[in-house]
N, C-alpha and C positions, 0 to 999 in steps of 0.2 A: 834741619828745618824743612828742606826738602822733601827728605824723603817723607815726613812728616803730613804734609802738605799731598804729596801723591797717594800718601794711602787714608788718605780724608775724602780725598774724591773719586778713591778708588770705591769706599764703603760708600759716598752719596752716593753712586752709578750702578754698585751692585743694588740699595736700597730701591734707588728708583724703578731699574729693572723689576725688582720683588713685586714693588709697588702697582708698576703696571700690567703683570701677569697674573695678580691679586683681581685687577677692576677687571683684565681681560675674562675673565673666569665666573666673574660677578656678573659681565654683561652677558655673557654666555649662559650660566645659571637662569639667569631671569630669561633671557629668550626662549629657551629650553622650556620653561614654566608657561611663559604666554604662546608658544607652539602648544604645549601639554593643553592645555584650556583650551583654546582654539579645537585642536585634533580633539577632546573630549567632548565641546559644543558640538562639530560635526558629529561624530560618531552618534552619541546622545540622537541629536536630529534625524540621524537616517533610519535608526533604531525605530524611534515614535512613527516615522513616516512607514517604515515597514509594517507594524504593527497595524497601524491604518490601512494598509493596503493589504496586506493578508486577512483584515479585519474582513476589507468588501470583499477581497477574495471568499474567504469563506460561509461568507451570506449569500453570498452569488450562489455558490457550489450547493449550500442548504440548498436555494429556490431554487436550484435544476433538479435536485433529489427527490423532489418532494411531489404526490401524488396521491392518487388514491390507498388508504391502509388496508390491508387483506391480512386477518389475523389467519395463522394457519393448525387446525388439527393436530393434537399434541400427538408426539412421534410413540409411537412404537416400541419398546423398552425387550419386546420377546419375541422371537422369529421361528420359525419351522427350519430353517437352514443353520448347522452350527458353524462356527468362523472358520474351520477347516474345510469343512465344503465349500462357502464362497472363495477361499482362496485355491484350492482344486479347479475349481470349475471356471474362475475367471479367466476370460478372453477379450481382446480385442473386438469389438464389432464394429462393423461399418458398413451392414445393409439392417436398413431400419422400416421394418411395416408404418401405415400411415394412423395405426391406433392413438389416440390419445392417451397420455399419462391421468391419472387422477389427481385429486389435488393432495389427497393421503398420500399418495404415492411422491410428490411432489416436496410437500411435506418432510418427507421422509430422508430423502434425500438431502435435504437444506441443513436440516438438521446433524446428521452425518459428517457435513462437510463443515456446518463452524455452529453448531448446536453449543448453547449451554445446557452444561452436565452437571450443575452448583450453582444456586443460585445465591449463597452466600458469600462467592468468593468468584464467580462470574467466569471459570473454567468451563473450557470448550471440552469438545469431543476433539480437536485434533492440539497437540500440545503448540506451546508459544513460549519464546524465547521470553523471560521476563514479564510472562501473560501480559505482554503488548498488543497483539492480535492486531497485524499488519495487514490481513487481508479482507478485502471487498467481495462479496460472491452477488453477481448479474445471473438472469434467468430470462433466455430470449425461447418463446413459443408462439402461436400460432395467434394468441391472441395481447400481444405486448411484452414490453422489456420490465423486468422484476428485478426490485435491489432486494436484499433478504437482511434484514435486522435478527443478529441474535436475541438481543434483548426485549423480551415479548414473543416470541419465534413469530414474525411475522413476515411479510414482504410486500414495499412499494410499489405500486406499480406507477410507472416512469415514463410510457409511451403506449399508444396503442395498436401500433404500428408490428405487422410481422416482419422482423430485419433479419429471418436467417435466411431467404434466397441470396441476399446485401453479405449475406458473411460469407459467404462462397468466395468474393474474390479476396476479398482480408485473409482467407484459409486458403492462399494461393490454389484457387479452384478446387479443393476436394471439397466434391457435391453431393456427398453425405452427410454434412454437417446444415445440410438444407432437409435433407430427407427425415433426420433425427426432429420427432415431435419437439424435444427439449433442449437444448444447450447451456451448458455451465459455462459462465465466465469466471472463472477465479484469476479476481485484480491484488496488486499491491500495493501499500502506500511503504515506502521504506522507509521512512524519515518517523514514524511510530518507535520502529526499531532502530537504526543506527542513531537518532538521538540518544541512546542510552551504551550501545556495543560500536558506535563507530562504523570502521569499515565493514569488519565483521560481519554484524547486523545482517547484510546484504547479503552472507553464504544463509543467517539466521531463516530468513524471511521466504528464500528458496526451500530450507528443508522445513519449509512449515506448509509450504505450498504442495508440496509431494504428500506432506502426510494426511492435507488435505483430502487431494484427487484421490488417495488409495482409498481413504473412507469414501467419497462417493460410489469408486468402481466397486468395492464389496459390498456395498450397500446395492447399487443397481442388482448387481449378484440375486440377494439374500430376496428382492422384489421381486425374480422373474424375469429382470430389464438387461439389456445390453449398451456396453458404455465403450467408449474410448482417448483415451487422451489426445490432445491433440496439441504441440507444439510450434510448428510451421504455420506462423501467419505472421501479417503486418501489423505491429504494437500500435503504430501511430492510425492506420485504415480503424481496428476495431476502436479505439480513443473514440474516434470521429464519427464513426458508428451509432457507439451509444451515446455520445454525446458526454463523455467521464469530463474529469476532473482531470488536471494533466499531470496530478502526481498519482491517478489512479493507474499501475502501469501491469496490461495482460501477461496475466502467465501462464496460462492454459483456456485453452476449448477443452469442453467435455461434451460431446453430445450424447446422448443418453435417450434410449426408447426399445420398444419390442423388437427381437431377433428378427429379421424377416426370412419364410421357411419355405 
C-alpha cells in the first residue's frame, strides 16, 4: 500500500514537473511572439522612416543637379584615325596649350565615355556589369561644372563658376589639371551595383571605370587632344568641390586638351 502510495506521487510530481515545463515554454513561445511583433513594429518603422529620408535625400540630390539643359551635337560614328593608331599613339600628357575644346569636340568625348550606343536597350559605349551603369561623369571648364546625362546626350550645367584652379589642391597640387581646358570627373555610385553582385560589385564598378577612362583617352587620341588619367587626389576635397552627392564617389581626373608644342 505504500509502495503504492509513493508511486502515485512519484507520477503526480513527475506530472507536475511536465506540467510546468509545458506553461514554462508556453510563456516563452508567446513572449518570443510579442518580441517578434514588437522587433517587426520597430523594424517596419525604421524601414518607412528610411524611405522618407532617402526620399528628401534624393529630392535634395535632384535640386542640387539641376540646372541649365545643353543638348549636345550627335557624336561622330567615323574618324580619320583607325583604333590601332589611337592606341599607338597614345600618351600620357600633361602640358596643355590654353586653346579651347569645341563643344563637338566636347561632345565627343562624353559620349565615348558613357554614350548610348542602343537606344532600345539603353547600352553604353563602355560595358556594365548587369547594364547597371554606376557611373556619374562631371565636366569642369572654363566656363562651369557639367553633369552629362546619357539619356538624350545632353549635359547640365551645375555651377558657373571655373573650379579647376580649386582642383589643383584636391589633385595634391599637380597644376596641370588647372592648365587642361577640360577635366573629366568620372564618379561612382556603388550601391546601383552591389545591390545586385554584393561585394563584388565594388571590383564591378572599378573595371567599368577603367573601361570608361580608356574610351576617353582614345577618343582624345582619335580628336587631336591630349589626355591623362589622373588617380592621386582627395575623394572627400573633389565631393565638396563639386558639391556631389555623398554616394557620388571620384574615381578619376581626366584632364584633356591640345598638346602643348
Amino acid at each position: 500500500m505504500r509502495n503504492k502510495r509513493v508511486k502515485n506521487l512519484t507520477l503526480a510530481f513527475e506530472m507536475l514537473i511536465t506540467f510546468l515545463i509545458l506553461v514554462s515554454l508556453l510563456i516563452s513561445l508567446i513572449s518570443c511572439n510579442g518580441l517578434r511583433e514588437v522587433s517587426s513594429y520597430i523594424t517596419h518603422t525604421i524601414k518607412e522612416k528610411s524611405k522618407d529620408i532617402a526620399g528628401e535625400e534624393e529630392d535634395e540630390i535632384k535640386n542640387n543637379m539641376k540646372g541649365e539643359e545643353i543638348m549636345l551635337p550627335q557624336p561622330e560614328l567615323k574618324s580619320n584615325i583607325s583604333l590601332e593608331e589611337a592606341l599607338n599613339s597614345r600618351r600620357s600628357v600633361r602640358s596643355f596649350s590654353s586653346k579651347e575644346l569645341s563643344l563637338d569636340q566636347i561632345s565627343q568625348i562624353l559620349w565615348a565615355a558613357q554614350g548610348i550606343t542602343q537606344e532600345s536597350t539603353g547600352y553604353r559605349t563602355s560595358p556594365s556589369a548587369g547594364a547597371l551603369y554606376p557611373l556619374e561623369i562631371f565636366l569642369l571648364k572654363s566656363d562651369g561644372v557639367f553633369h552629362y546625362i546619357p539619356d538624350g546626350h545632353k549635359i547640365i550645367k551645375l555651377s558657373s563658376d571655373d573650379l579647376r584652379p580649386n582642383l589643383i589642391q584636391g589633385a595634391l597640387f599637380q597644376g596641370f589639371v588647372a592648365e587642361a581646358p577640360v577635366n573629366i570627373i568620372i564618379t561612382a555610385v556603388y550601391e546601383r551595383t552591389t545591390v545586385k553582385y554584393g561585394e563584388r560589385g565594388i571590383r564591378y564598378v572599378h573595371l567599368e571605370a577603367g573601361h570608361s577612362c580608356q574610351n576617353i583617352l582614345l577618343q582624345a587620341v582619335a580628336l587631336g587632344l591630349g589626355a591623362v588619367p589622373v588617380g592621386a587626389f582627395d575623394d572627400s576635397y573633389i565631393q565638396d568641390l563639386l558639391d556631389l552627392p555623398r554616394d557620388h564617389i571620384p574615381l578619376y581626373i581626366i584632364p584633356i586638351g591640345y598638346p602643348e608644342e
